[in-house]
C-alpha positions, -999 to 999 in steps of 0.1 A, spaced: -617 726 -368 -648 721 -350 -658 730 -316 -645 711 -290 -671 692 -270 -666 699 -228 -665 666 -208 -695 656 -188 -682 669 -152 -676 703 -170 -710 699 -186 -725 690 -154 -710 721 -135 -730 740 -164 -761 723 -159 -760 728 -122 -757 763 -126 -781 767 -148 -803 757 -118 -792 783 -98 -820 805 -99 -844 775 -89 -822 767 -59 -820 807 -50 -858 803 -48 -862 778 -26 -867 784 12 -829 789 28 -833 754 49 -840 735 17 -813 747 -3 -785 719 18 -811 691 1 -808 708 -32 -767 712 -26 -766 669 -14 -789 663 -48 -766 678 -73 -738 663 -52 -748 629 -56 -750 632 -94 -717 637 -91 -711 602 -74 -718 586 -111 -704 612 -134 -680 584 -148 -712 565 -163 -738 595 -169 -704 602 -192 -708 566 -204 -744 568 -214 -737 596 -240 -771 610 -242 -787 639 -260 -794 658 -229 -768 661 -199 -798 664 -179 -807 630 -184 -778 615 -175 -773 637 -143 -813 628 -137 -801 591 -143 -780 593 -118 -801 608 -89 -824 583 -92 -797 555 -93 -786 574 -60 -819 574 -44 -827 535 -53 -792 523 -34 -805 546 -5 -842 530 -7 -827 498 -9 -804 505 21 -832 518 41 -856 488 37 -826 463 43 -821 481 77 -859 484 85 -858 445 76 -830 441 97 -850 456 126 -882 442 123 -864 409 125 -842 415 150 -879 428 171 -893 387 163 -914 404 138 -928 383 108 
């Protein structure tokens, strides 16, 4: 029988610590950032997962920057938001 293949939040676990020594060198206060990062890949697990590419990188990298567009995207709605709220054009 052949090997069994892990699923992608077992993969992703891997992946993450195979960053570890990346994170270890970062300056102490940056390493929270580094810890939300990998966190937030884990938001879309269920469709990196989906995506079935070669590379679980890419599908955790996928989802970072899916992450960081809803935040962009929530931060220019609020800026919007204020600006008009100010009687700015």
């Amino acid at each position: 029988m052949g090997r069994t293949v892990p699923s992608f939040r077992i993969a992703e676990a891997q992946e993450v610590a195979g960053w570890k020594a990346f994170r270890k060198a970062l300056p102490g206060k940056d390493r929270a950032a580094f810890d939300q990062m990998t966190g937030a890949a884990r938001l879309y697990t269920s469709a990196s997962s989906a995506a079935v590419r070669p590379s679980r990188f890419e599908g955790m990298a996928m989802a970072l920057i899916f992450h960081h567009q809803k935040l962009l995207a929530r931060a220019i709605r609020s800026a919007l938001e204020i600006r008009q709220g100010e009687g700015s054009p």
